[in-house]
N, C-alpha and C positions, 0 to 999 in steps of 0.2 A: 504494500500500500504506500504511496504518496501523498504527502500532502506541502502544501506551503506558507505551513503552521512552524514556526520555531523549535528544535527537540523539547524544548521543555512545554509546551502546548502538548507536545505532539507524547510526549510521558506522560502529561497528567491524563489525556484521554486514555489510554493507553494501558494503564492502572485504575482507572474507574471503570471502563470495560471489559478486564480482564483480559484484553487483546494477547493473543496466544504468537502473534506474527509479527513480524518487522512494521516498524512506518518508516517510510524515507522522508528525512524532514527536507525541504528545498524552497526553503526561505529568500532565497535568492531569487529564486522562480526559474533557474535556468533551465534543468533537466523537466521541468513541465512544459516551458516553451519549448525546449528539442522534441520534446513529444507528440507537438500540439494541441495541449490538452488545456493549456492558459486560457482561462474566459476572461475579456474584457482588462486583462493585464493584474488578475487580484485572486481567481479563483482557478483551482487544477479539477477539470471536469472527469467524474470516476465513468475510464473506461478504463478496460481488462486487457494487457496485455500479455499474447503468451508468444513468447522467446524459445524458442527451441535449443538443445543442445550445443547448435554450431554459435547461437548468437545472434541469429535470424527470428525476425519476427514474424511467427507463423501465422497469429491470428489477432486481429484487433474487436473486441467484443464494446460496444459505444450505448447498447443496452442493458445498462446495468440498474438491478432492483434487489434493495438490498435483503429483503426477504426472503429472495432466492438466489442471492448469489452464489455461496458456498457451494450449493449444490450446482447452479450452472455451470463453476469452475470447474468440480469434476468434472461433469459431464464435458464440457468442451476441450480436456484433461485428456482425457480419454478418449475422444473421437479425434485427439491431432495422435495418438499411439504413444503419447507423455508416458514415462514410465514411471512408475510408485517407488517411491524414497524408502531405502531399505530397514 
């Protein structure tokens, strides 16, 4: 997850949600803008990106709901042939 909230924003969320997973903090905003994901030069728009092995972006998912995210990520997980962390 990204956001470009400052690390210590991005811990307190983080620890109130019991977040199990990384946030990349990018206060800066740059690796949002490399991404294109900067709204309006202030907010990183949650899409999903999945990076393959080589470092290639295999799929960029721009419908994200956060209800069913977890599970979408599997499944889109698993339909690019991602393989499960041992």
């Amino acid at each position: 997850m990204a956001s470009v909230d400052p690390p210590e924003v991005n811990a307190k969320f983080a620890k109130e949600h019991s977040a199990g997973y990384p946030i990349l903090s990018d206060p800066s905003k740059e690796t949002s803008r490399a991404f294109g994901v900067l709204k309006d030069d202030k907010f990183a728009t949650r899409w999903t990106f999945y990076i393959d092995i080589d470092g290639k972006v295999a799929k960029i998912d721009k419908k994200i709901s956060p209800l069913s995210a977890g599970d979408d990520m599997v499944k889109n997980m698993e339909a690019l042939n991602f393989k499960k962390a041992s």
